[in-house]
Structure formats: C-alpha cells, structure tokens
C-alpha distance (Angstrom), angle and dihedral (degrees) to the residues before:
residue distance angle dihedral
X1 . . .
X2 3.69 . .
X3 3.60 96.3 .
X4 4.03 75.4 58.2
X5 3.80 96.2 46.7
X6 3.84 85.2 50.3
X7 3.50 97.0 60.2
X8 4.11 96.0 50.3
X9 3.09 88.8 44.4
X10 4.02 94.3 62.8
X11 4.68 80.2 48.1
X12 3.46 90.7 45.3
X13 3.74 91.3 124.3
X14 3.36 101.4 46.9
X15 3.27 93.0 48.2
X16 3.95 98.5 47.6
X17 4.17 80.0 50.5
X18 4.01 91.2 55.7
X19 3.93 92.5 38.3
X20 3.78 78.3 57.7
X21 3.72 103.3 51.7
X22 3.42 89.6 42.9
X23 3.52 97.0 56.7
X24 4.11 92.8 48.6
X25 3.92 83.1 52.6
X26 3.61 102.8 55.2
X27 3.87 83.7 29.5
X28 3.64 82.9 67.3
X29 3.59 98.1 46.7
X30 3.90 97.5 45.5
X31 4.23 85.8 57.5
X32 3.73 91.4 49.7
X33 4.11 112.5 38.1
X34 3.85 82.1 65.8
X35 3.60 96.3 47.0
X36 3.58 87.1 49.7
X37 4.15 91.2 52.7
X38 3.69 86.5 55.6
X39 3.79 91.0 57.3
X40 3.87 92.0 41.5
X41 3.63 92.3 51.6
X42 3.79 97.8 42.0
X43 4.34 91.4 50.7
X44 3.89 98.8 43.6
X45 3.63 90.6 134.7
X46 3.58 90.5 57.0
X47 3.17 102.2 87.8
X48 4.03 96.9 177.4
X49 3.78 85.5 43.3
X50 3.79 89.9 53.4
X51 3.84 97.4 51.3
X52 3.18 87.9 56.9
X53 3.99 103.9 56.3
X54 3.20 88.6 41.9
X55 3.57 90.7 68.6
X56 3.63 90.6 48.6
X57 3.36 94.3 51.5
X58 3.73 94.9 51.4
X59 3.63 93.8 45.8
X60 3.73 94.3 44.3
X61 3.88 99.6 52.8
X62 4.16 86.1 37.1
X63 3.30 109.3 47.5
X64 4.22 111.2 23.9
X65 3.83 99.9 14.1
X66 3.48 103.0 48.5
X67 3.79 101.5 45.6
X68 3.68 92.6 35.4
X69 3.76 84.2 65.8
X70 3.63 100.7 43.8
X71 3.75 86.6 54.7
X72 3.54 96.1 55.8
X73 3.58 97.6 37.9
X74 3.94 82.5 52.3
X75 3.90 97.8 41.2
X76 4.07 89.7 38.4
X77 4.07 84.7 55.1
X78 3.77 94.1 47.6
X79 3.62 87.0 48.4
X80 3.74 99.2 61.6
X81 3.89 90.5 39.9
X82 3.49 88.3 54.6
X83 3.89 95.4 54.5
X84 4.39 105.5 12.3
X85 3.64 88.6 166.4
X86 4.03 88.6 75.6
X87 3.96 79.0 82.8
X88 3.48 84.2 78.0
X89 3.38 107.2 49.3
X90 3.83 92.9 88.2
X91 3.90 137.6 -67.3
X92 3.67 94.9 -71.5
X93 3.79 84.9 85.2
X94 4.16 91.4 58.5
X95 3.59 95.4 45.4
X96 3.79 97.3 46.2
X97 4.06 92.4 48.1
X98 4.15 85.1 49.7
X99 3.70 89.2 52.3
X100 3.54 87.1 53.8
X101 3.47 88.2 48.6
X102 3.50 87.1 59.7
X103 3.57 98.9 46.2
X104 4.15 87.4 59.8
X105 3.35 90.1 48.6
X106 4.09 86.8 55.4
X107 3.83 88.3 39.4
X108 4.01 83.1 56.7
X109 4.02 86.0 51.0
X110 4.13 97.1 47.0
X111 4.43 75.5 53.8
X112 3.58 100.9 47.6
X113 3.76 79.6 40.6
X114 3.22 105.8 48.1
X115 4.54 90.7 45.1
X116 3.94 85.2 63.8
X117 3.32 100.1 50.9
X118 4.08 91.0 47.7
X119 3.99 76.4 57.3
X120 3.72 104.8 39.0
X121 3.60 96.8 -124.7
X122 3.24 98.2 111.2
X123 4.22 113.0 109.9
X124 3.75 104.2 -179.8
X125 3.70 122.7 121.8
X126 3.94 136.0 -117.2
X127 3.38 84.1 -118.0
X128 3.71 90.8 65.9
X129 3.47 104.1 46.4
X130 3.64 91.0 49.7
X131 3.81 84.1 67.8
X132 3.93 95.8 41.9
X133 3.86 83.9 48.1
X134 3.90 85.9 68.0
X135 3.71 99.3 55.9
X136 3.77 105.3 78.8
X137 3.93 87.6 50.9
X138 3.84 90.3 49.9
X139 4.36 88.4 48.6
X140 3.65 90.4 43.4
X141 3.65 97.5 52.6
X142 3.77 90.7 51.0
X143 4.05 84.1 48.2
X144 3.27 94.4 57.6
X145 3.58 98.9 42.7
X146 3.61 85.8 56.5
X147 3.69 101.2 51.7
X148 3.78 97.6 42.7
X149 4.16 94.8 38.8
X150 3.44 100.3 40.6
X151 3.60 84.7 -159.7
C-alpha cells in the first residue's frame, strides 16, 4: 500500500486537476437534473414536451452525471491514499468528506428520481423539486468552505 501511496503521490497534481474537473461536471449535472424535474413535473400534459425531458434526463444522469461522480469518488479516494495524513490536519477534513457523503446520497436521490420519471410514477410536485434543487448548492458551499478554510 505504500509502495501505492508513493506512486500517487509523485501524480498528485494531475490528479487533484481531474478530481477538479470532475467535480465541476457532475457539479453541473446535480444543479440541472432537478431543474429539469421541475419542468417535467410542471408539463405532464405535454406529452411531446415530456418525451423530450425524459431524454434529457436519462442522458444527463447516464452519460455526464454518473461518470462524473465515479471519477471523483475515484480521484477523491486516490487523493487521500496518496496523502492519509490530511486526516490530521484538523476536522475540516471529516466534515467535508461527510458532506460528500451527503451529496452521494443526493446523487442516489436525482437516480431514484430521475428512474420514476422515465416511468411516470413519479407524484411529487414542482414545488418540491424546486426545494431539492437547492440542496447540492447548500452541500457545496459548505464543501468549499471546508477545503479552502480548513477550519
């Protein structure tokens, strides 16, 4: 494992840069799918309408969301290996990575989400996905405060 460590260590930079463009892409993706639900749930008359974000909300999630995630899940991971004694450079660490946590656990949502609305079984208003379209801002503001403060 420290052979292992070792060797990120010497990417670390490239691998901060693609933990970073990963995050703006899913980032991107976690502000829109829910924007996109309000739309779906506000036109379900429109049936051409519908068909339509539907396919955007498949491809979103499928295509840009989903691996955008893995990869920063993955390049977060390799990260911390890389450099484990960032655990104990104070408790900003542990409440950013539990932040994250909750941001997969949201990410999980826009999925579950995003599978009944390909099926129309999904009853929720526009009113509350307009809320739920506020929580990844609200997590990534405390993320970023985290990172950057250190607090």
């Amino acid at each position: 494992m420290e052979a292992f460590s070792s060797m990120l260590m010497e990417y670390y930079q490239w691998l901060k840069a693609v933990h970073i463009m990963s995050i703006i892409a899913w980032m991107a993706g976690l502000f829109y799918l829910p924007r996109l639900f309000v739309y779906h749930s506000q036109n379900r008359d429109s049936r051409e309408f519908v068909r339509i974000i539907k396919l955007q909300e498949y491809r979103l999630f499928a295509y840009i969301m989903r691996p955008a995630m893995l990869a920063s899940v993955i390049t977060g991971s390799m990260l911390i290996i890389a450099n484990t004694a960032i655990f104990k450079s104070g408790m900003w660490i542990h409440i950013k990575l539990t932040l994250v946590a909750l941001l997969l656990i949201f990410h999980i949502a826009c999925g579950i989400f995003a599978s009944k609305m390909q099926r129309e079984s999904c009853e929720l208003s526009p009113r509350f996905f307009r809320v739920f379209n506020e929580v990844p801002t609200l997590l990534m503001i405390g993320i970023v405060l985290c990172a950057v403060l250190k607090f």
